[in-house]
Every structure is written in C-alpha cells, then in structure tokens.
VOPAGU-2260 file (C-alpha; in pm, 1 decimal, decimal comma):
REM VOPAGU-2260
SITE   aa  ch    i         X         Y         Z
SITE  UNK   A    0       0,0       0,0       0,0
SITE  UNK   A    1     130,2     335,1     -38,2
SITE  UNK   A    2      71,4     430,7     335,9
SITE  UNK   A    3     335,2     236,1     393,4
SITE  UNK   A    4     623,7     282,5     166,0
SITE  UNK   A    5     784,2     528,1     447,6
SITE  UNK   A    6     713,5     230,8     689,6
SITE  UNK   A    7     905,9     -43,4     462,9
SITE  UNK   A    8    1171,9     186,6     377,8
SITE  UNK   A    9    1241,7     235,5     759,5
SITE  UNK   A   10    1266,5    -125,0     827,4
SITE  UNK   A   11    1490,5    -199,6     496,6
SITE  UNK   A   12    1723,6     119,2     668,4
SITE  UNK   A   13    1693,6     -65,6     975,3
SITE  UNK   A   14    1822,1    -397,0     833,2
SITE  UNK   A   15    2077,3    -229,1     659,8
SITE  UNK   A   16    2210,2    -107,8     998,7
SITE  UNK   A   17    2248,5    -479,8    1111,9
SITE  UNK   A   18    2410,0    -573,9     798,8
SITE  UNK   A   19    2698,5    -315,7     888,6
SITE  UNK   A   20    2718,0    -458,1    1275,5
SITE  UNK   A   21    2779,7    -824,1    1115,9
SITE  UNK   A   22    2456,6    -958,4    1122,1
SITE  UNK   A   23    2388,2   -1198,7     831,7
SITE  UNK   A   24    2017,1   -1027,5     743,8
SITE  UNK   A   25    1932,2   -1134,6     345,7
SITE  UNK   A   26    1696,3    -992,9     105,3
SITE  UNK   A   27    1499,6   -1242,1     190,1
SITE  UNK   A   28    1459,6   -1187,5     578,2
SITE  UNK   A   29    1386,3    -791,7     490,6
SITE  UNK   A   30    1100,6    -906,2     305,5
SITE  UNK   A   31     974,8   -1178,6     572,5
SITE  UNK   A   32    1033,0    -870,9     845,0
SITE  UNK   A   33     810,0    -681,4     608,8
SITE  UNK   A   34     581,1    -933,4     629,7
SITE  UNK   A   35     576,1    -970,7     965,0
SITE  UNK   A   36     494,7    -581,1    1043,4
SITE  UNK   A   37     215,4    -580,5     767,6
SITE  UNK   A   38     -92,6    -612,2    1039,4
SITE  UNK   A   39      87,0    -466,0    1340,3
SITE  UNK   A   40     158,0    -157,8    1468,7
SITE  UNK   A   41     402,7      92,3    1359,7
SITE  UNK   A   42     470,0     306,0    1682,5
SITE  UNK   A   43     459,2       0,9    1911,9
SITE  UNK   A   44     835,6     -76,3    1987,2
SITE  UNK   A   45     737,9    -398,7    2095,3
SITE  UNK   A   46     620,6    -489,0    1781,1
SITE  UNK   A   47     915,8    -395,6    1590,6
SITE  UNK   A   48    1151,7    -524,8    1849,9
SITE  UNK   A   49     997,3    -903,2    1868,8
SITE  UNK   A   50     881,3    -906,7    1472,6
SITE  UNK   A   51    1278,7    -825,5    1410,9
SITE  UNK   A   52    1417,6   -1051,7    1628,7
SITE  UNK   A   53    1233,9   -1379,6    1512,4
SITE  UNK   A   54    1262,9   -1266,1    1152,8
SITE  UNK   A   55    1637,7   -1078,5    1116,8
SITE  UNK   A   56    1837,5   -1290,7    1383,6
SITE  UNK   A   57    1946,9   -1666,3    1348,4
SITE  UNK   A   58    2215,0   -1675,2    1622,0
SITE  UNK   A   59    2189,1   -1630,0    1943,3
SITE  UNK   A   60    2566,4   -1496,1    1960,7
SITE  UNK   A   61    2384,7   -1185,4    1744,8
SITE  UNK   A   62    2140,6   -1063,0    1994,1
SITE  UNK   A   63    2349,9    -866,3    2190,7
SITE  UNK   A   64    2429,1    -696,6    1867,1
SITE  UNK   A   65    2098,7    -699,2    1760,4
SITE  UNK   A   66    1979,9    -519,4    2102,7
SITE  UNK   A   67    2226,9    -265,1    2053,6
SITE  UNK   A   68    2164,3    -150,7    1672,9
SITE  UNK   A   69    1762,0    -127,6    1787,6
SITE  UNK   A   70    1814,5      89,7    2046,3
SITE  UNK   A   71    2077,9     325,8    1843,3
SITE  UNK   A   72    1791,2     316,7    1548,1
SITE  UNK   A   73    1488,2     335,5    1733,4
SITE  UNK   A   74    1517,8     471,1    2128,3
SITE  UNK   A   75    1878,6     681,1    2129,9
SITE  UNK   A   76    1810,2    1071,3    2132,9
SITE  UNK   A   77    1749,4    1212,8    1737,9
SITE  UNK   A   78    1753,8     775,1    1631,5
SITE  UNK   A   79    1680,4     789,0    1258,3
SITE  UNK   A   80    1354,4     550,9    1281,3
SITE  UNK   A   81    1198,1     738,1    1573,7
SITE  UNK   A   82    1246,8    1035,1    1337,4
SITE  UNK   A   83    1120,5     864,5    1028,1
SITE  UNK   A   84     796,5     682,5    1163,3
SITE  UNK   A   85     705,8    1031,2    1366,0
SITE  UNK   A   86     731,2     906,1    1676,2
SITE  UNK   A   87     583,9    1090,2    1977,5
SITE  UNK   A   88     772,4    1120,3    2248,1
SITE  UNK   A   89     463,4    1001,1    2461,8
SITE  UNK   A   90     522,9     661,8    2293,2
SITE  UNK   A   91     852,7     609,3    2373,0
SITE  UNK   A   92     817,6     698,2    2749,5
SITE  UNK   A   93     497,8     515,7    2777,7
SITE  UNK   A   94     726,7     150,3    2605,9
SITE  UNK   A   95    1056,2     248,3    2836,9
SITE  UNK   A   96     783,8     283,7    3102,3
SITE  UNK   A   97     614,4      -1,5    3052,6
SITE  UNK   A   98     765,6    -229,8    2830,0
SITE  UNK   A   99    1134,2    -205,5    2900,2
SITE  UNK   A  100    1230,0    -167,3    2543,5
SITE  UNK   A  101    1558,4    -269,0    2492,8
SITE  UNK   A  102    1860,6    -172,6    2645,6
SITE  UNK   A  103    2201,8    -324,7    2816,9
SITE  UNK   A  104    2324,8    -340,3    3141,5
SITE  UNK   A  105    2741,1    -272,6    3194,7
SITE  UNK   A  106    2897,9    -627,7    3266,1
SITE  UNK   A  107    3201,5    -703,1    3478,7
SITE  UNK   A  108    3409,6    -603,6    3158,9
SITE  UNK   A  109    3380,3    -265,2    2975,7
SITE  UNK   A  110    3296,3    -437,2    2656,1
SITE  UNK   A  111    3025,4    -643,7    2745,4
SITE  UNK   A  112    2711,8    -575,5    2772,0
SITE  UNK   A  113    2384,9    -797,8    2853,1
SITE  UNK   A  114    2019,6    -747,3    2660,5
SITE  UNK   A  115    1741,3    -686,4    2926,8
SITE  UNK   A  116    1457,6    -740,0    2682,9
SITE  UNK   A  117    1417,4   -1112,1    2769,2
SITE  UNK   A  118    1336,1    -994,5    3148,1
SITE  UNK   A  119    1003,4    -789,8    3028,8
SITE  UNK   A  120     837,7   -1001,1    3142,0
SITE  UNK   A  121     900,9    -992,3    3499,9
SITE  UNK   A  122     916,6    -608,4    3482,0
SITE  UNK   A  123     567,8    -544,9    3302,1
SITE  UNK   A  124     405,4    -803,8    3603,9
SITE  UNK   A  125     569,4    -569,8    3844,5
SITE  UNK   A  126     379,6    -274,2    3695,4
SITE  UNK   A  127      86,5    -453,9    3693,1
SITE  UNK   A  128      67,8    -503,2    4073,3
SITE  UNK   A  129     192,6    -173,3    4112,8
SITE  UNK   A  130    -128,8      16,5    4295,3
SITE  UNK   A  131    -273,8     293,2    4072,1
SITE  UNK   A  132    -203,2     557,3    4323,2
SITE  UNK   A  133     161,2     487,3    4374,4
SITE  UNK   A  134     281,0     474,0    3999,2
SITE  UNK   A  135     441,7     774,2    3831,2
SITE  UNK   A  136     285,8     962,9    3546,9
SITE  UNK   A  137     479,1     767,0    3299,3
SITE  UNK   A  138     391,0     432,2    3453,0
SITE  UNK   A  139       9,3     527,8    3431,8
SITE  UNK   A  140      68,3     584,5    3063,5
SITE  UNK   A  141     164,4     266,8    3028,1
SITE  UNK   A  142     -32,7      80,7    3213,5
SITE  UNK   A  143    -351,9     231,0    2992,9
SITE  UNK   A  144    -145,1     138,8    2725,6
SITE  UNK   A  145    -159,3    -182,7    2825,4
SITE  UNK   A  146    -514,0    -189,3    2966,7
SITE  UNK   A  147    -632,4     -84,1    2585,1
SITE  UNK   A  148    -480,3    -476,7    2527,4
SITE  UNK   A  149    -725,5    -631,4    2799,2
SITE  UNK   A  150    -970,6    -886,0    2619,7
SITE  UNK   A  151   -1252,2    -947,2    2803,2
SITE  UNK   A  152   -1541,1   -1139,8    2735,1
SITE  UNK   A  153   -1873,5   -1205,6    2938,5
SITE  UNK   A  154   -1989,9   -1563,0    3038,3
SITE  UNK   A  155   -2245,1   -1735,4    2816,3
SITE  UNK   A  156   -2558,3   -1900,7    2880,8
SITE  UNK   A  157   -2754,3   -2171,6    2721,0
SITE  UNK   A  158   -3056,7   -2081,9    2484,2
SITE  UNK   A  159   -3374,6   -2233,8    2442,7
SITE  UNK   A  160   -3278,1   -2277,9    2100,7
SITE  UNK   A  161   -3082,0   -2548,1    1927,6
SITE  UNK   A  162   -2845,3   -2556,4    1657,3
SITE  UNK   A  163   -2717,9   -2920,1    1507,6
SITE  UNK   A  164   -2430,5   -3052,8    1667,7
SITE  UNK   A  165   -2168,4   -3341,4    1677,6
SITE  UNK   A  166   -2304,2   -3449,3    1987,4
SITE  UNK   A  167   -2597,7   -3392,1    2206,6
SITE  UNK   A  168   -2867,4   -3532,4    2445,7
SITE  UNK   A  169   -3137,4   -3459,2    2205,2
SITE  UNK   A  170   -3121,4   -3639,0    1808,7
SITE  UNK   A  171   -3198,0   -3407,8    1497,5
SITE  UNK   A  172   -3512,7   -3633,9    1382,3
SITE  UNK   A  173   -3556,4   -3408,0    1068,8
SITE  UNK   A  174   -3176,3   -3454,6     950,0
SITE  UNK   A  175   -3155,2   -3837,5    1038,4
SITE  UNK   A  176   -3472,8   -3883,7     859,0
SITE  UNK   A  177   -3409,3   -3645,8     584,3
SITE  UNK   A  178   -2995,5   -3832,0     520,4
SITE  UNK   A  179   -3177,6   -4169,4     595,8
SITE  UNK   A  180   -3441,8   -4067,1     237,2
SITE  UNK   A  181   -3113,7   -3966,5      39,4
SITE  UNK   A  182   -3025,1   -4327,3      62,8
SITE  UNK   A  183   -3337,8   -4455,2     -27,4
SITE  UNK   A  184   -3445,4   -4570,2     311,0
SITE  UNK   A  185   -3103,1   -4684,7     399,2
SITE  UNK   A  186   -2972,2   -4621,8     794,3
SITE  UNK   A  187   -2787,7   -4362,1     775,5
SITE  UNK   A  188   -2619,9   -4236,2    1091,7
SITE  UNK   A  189   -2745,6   -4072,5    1397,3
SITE  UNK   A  190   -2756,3   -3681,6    1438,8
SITE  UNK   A  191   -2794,2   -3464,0    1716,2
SITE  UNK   A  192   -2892,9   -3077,3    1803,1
SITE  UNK   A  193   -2676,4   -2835,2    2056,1
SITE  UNK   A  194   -2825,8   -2587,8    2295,5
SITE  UNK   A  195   -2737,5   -2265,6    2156,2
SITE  UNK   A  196   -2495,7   -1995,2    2379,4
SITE  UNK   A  197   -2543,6   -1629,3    2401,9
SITE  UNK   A  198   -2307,6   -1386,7    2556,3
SITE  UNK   A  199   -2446,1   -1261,4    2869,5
SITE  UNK   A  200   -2550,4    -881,0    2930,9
SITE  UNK   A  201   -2231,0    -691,1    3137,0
SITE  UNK   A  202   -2295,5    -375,8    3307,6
SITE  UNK   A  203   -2040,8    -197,2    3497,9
SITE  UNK   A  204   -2177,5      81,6    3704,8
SITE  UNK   A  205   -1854,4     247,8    3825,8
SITE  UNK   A  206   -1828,2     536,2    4125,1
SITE  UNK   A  207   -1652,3     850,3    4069,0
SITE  UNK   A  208   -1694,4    1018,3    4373,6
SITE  UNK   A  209   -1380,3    1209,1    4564,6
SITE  UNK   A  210   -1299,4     921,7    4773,5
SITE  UNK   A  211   -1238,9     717,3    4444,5
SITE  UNK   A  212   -1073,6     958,9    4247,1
SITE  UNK   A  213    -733,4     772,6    4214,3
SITE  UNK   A  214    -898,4     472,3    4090,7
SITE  UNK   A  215   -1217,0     605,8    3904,4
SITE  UNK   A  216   -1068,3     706,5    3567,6
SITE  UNK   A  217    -825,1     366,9    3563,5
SITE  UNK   A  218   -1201,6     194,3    3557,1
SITE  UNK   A  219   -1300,6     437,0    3323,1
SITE  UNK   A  220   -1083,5     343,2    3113,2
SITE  UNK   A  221   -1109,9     -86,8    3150,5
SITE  UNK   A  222   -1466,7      -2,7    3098,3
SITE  UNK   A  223   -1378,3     149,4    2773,5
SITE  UNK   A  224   -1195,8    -178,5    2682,1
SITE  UNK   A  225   -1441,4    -351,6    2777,0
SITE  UNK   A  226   -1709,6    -193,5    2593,0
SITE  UNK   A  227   -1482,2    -198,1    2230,2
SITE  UNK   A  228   -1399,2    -581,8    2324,7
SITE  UNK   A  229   -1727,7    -751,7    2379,9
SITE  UNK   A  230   -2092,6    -678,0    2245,9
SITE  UNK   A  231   -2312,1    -656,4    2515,7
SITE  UNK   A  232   -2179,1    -447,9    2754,5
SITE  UNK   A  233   -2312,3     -88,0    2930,6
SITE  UNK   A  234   -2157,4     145,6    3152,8
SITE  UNK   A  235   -2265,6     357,5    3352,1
SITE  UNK   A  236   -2073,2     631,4    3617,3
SITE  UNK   A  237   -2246,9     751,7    3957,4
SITE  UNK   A  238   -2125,9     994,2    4258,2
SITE  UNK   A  239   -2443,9    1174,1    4385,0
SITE  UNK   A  240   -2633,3    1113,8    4083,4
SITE  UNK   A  241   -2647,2     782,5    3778,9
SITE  UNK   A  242   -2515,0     869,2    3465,7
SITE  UNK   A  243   -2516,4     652,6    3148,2
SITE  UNK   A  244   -2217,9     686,8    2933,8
SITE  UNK   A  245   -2237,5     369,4    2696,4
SITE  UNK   A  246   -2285,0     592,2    2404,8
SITE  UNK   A  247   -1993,7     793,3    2490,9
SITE  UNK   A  248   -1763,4     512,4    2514,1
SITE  UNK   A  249   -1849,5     422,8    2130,0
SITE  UNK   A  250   -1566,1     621,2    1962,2
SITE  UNK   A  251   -1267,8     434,0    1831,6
SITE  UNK   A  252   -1057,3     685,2    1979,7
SITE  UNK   A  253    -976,7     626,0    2340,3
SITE  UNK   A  254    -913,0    1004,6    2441,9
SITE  UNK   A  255   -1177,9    1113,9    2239,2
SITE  UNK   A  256   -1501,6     839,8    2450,0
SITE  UNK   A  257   -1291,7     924,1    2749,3
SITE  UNK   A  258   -1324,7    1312,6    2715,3
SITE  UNK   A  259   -1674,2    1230,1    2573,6
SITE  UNK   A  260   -1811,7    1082,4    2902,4
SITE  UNK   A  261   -1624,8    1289,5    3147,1
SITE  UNK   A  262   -1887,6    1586,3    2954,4
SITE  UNK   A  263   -2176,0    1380,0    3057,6
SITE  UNK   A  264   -2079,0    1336,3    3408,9
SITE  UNK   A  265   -2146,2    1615,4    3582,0
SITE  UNK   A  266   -2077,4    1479,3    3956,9
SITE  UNK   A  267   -1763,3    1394,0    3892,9
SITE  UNK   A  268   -1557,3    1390,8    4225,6
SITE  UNK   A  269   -1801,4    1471,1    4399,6
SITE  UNK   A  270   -2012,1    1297,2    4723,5
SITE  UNK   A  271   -2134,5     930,1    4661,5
SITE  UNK   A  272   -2501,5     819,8    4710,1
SITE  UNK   A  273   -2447,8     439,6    4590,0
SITE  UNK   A  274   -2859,2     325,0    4759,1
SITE  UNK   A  275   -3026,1     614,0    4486,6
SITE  UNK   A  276   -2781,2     573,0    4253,0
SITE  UNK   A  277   -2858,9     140,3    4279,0
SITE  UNK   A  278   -3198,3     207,1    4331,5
SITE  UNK   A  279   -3213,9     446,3    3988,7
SITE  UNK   A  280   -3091,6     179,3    3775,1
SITE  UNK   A  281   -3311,3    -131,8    3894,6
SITE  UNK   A  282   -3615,7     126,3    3856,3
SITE  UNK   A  283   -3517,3     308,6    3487,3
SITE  UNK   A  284   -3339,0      16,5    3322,1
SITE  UNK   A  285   -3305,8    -287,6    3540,0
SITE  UNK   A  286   -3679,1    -354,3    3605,0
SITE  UNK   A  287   -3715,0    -259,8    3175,5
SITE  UNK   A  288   -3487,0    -594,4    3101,8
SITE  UNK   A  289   -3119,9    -415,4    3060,5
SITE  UNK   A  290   -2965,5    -673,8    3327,7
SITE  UNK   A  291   -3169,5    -943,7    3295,0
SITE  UNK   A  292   -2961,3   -1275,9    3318,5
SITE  UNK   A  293   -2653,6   -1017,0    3313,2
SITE  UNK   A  294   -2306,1    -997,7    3530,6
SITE  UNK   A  295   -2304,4    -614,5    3738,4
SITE  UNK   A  296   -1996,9    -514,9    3852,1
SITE  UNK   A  297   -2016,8    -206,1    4070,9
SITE  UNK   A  298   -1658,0     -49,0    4117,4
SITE  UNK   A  299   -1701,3     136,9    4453,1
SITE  UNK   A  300   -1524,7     186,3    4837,0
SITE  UNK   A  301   -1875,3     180,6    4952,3
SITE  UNK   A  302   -1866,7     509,9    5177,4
SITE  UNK   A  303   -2238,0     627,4    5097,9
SITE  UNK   A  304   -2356,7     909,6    5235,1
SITE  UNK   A  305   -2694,6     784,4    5170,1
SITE  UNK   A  306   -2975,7     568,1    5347,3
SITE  UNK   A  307   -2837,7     236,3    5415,7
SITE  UNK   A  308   -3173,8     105,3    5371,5
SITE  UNK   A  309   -3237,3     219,9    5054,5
SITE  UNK   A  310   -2901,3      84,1    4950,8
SITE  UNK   A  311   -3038,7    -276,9    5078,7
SITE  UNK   A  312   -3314,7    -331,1    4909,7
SITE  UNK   A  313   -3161,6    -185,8    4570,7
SITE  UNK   A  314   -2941,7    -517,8    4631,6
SITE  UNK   A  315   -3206,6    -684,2    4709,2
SITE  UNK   A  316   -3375,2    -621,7    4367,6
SITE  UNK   A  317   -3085,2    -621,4    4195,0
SITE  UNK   A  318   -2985,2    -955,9    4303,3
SITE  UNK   A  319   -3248,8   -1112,4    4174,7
SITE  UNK   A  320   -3271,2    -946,9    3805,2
SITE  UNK   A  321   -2909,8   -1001,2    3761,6
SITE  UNK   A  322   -2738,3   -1343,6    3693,0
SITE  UNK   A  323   -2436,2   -1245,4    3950,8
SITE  UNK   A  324   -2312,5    -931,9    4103,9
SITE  UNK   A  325   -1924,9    -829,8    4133,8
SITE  UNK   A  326   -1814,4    -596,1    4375,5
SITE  UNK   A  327   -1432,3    -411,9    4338,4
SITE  UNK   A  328   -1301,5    -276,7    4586,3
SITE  UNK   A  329   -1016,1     -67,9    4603,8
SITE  UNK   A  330    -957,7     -87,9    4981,1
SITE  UNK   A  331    -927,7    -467,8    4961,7
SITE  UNK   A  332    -628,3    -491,6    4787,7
SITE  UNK   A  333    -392,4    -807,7    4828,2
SITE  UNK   A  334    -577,1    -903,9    5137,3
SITE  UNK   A  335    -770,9   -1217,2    5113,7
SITE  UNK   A  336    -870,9   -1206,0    5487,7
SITE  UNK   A  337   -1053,8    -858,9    5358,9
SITE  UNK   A  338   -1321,8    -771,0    5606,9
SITE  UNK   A  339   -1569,4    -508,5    5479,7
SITE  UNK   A  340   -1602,2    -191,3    5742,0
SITE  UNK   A  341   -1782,2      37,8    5560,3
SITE  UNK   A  342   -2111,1     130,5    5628,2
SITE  UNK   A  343   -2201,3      59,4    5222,0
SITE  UNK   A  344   -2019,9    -226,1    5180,3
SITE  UNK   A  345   -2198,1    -388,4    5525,3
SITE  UNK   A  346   -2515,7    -371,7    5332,4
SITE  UNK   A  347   -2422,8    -439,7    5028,4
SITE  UNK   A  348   -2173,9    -782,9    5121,5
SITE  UNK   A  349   -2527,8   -1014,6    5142,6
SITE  UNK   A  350   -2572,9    -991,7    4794,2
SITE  UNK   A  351   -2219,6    -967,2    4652,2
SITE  UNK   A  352   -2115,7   -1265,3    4467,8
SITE  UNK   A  353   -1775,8   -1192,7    4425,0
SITE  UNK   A  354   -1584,3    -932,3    4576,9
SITE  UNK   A  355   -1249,9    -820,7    4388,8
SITE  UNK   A  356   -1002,5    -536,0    4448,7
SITE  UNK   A  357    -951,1    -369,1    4163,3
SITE  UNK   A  358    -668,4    -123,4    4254,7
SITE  UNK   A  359    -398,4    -211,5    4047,4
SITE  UNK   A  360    -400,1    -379,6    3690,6
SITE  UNK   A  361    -335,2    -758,4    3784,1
SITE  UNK   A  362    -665,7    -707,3    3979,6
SITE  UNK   A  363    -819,3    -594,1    3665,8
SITE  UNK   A  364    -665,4    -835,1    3455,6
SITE  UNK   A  365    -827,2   -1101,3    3730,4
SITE  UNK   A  366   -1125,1    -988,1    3690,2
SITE  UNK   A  367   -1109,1   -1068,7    3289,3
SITE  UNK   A  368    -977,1   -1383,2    3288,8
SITE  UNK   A  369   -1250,6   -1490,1    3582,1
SITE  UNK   A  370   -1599,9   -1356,1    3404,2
SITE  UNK   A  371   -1600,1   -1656,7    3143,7
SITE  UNK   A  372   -1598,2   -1881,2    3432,8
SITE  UNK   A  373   -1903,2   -1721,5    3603,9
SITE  UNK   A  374   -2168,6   -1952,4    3421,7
C-alpha cells in the first residue's frame, strides 16, 4: 500500500544497519520482516523489536548486537527511525515505562554488555501489581497502554434454542430422517442438536466520587476496553447522581469516549449516594430488562452518604434481576482475609457474589480472565 512505503523503507534502513554490525540479514529476511509488520503496529516498539528478532536474527551470539543496533535506530536521542515513523515522544516513554524496550546493562568487563529485553516479562508483572495511586505519570501511561490490550469477554448461557451438533442429548429427527431418504431408506447415521450460547448482558456501574478519584478514571478506562472488546456491555458512572455513558464510550478513539463521558458526568468527584444511585438503575433500566440474566460489577469503596436502607433493598432487587453481582473494591487490595467496614459495603456484602479489588491492573486483569468462568 502506499501508506506504507515510508514504513518499509524504515525497516529496509533498519536492516541495513544490522548488515553493517555483522549480522547476516538477506533480502529475503527484509522481506519476511516486512511481512511480519504488515498487520501490526508501527509506533509500538514492541512490535518492531519481537517481529525483528524472530525474523532478522538466526544466532543467538547476534542478539546482543541486535539489542544494541535497535536501540541506536529506534530509542537513542534524534535515532533515525523514531524520526522517520514520527514518533511521539509520549510513545517512547509510555514503552521504556512499561515495556522495558531494549537496552544493556554494563557487565564485569567494559565491553560487554547484557540485553534486558528477555526480562520484560518480569518487569511489566511488576507494573501490573503496582497500585494505581503509587505509579508515576509515565507508569500510568503505560499501564492504559496496556489496559487498551485487555480482552474481556462475558460468560455465556444456554438458549432455548438449538443448533445441530456433533453431539448432544437430544437427536436431529428431521436430519436423520431427511440423510436416511437420500439413501433410499437406507440407515444412515445418527444426528444430534446443541443448545445454543449467548453472551451474557455486562454492566459496569462504576463510582466517581472524591474518595475514588485515584482509581475512578483507571475503571473508566477498563470499561472502555471492555465496551470496544465484547458486544453486550453498558456502563454507567455515579457519585451523587447515575449517569449513562455507553454511548460515549463508542468512539474508536480512546481520548476522544474518554473526554466524551467525562462531559456527561457532571458529579464527577463529587459525594457518593451508591442506595439512589442502585436504586435508579433497577427502577429506569433494570426492572425494563437491561440486566436481565446479566453480570453487574459495581466499582465502589462503599462510603455512601446515603440511606443504608435504601441501599439494601436496591441489592435486594438487583440480586435477583441479575445473573451475579461483582463488587471491586479498592480498599481490599492483596488481602484475602478482607473484612468489609464500611457502612455501604456492610449492606451491600449479602448480595455480593464476588468481591475483587480492583486497585492495580493484575486485579483488573483477574477480573477478565474470571468472568467466562461465572456460568
């Protein structure tokens, strides 16, 4: 594609530069690199750091080298493919941040030097259990950077409906009869019909209240990826009042839906009413079908200000139009021996069916890989 001529060109520059460190990189390679970058992304470093190294390097003697051309091309201060693929500066905080592009560590000689790349790993999981509060402006970049990669995807249930199948408790009479005519009255073999699966509804009802305000726009944001990564999901945002921002969250640009719903909130940092904001939503959309058979996960500290009675039998209700109800928690964090003290969460803890922390992103990233289990 035209787009990317400037793109190709940069990676043929780029193998060039390993040709003249005493790499062995042949036409050939260039073109699988090429290849290899087609469907990903540009501007992630990642991208062009692991697509390089499984296409452009056959010995592991040549890593080291290979390490050290990438950062000189891509990372060092005016590098010629930083300047020629445009960039930002954001981007390359948010992957040393983050990602710990790569780089060398000094060795007990002067000339030798050791590639770090191979421990991201074990430095991205250490972000990830980093609490929100505590991380540095660059680290919170890149932890939304890797939030935007969060798949999620809601439990299923079983339909009424059926759909054929290899197996099954119940035999497709029409196909075994209609197979059995084809060969002129002949047996033919058995054949059976499936239950059909639907995702369930997920809502996330999220607080943004004061005492969340170091957490709220983190969940602002996983709601976002939630909302572009599965069908069925709404969002809504509540402090003293409920606000539905599902609509908002619809642009493909992340700043853009982000800016978009903070505009519709209007109580943003503000007190926290969690019974009228609960009791809102089961009357205008719960009670109308919007959660019916659904997973709710309320994000909140649970310090209401409100009546702790109307916050009980919101629960109540809600509980039984929903198919489960997941609680986060900031204040829990680590601790599994988490007590609830709060007035809110008191009430609430009856009808919880799973209560999660949700203050860093491993708890996040828990909560994911958990809600196709909740069947």
């Amino acid at each position: 594609m035209p787009d990317r001529a400037p793109f190709a060109g940069v990676l043929v520059g780029f193998a060039r530069e390993l040709r003249a460190a005493g790499l062995t990189v042949g036409t050939g390679d260039v073109l699988t690199y090429c290849s290899a970058m087609a469907p990903l992304d540009p501007a992630d470093l990642v991208d062009l750091y692991w697509a390089g190294r499984a296409t452009l390097v056959s010995r592991k003697d040549d890593i080291a080298a290979y390490d050290r051309v990438f950062r000189r091309f891509f990372l060092d201060e005016g590098a010629p493919g930083a300047t020629q693929l445009l960039l930002p500066a954001t981007a390359v905080a948010e992957a040393e941040a983050a990602l710990v592009v790569p780089g060398v560590e000094p060795g007990p000689a002067a000339d030798e030097e050791k590639p770090v790349l191979g421990w991201m790993a074990s430095d991205v999981d250490a972000l990830k259990h980093r609490t929100f509060p505590a991380c540095t402006p660059a680290e919170l970049a890149a932890l939304r950077r890797i939030m935007a990669r969060i798949k999620l995807t809601p439990p299923r249930r079983r339909t009424r409906r059926t759909r054929p199948g290899a197996s099954g408790r119940a035999p497709d009479m029409r196909k075994t009869i209609r197979e059995s005519m084809r060969m002129h009255g002949e047996p033919a073999g058995l054949f059976f019909r499936q239950r059909k699966t639907r995702l369930r509804p997920l809502i996330l009802v999220l607080d943004i209240s004061g005492s969340m305000a170091d957490y709220s726009r983190h969940l602002l944001q996983f709601a976002y990826s939630a909302r572009r990564a599965a069908a069925r999901v709404e969002v809504f945002c509540f402090g003293t009042r409920l606000t539905r921002i599902t609509k908002a969250l619809q642009h493909r640009q992340p700043d853009t839906a982000l800016e978009q719903a903070a505009r519709a909130v209007v109580d943003w940092d503000g007190g926290t009413r969690i019974g009228e904001s609960l009791d809102t939503f089961v009357r205008r959309w719960g009670r109308n079908g919007l959660c019916r058979g659904g997973v709710v996960i309320i994000c909140s500290d649970g310090l209401d200000r409100g009546d702790p009675e109307l916050l009980a039998a919101a629960m109540e209700r809600l509980s039984r139009l929903c198919y489960r109800i997941v609680w986060l928690n900031p204040h829990k964090g680590d601790n599994a021996h988490f007590r609830p003290s709060t007035v809110g969460m008191i009430v609430a803890a009856p009808h919880i069916d799973l209560l999660l922390s949700g203050h860093d992103l491993a708890s996040l990233q828990q909560l994911a890989d958990m809600l196709p289990a909740l069947n």
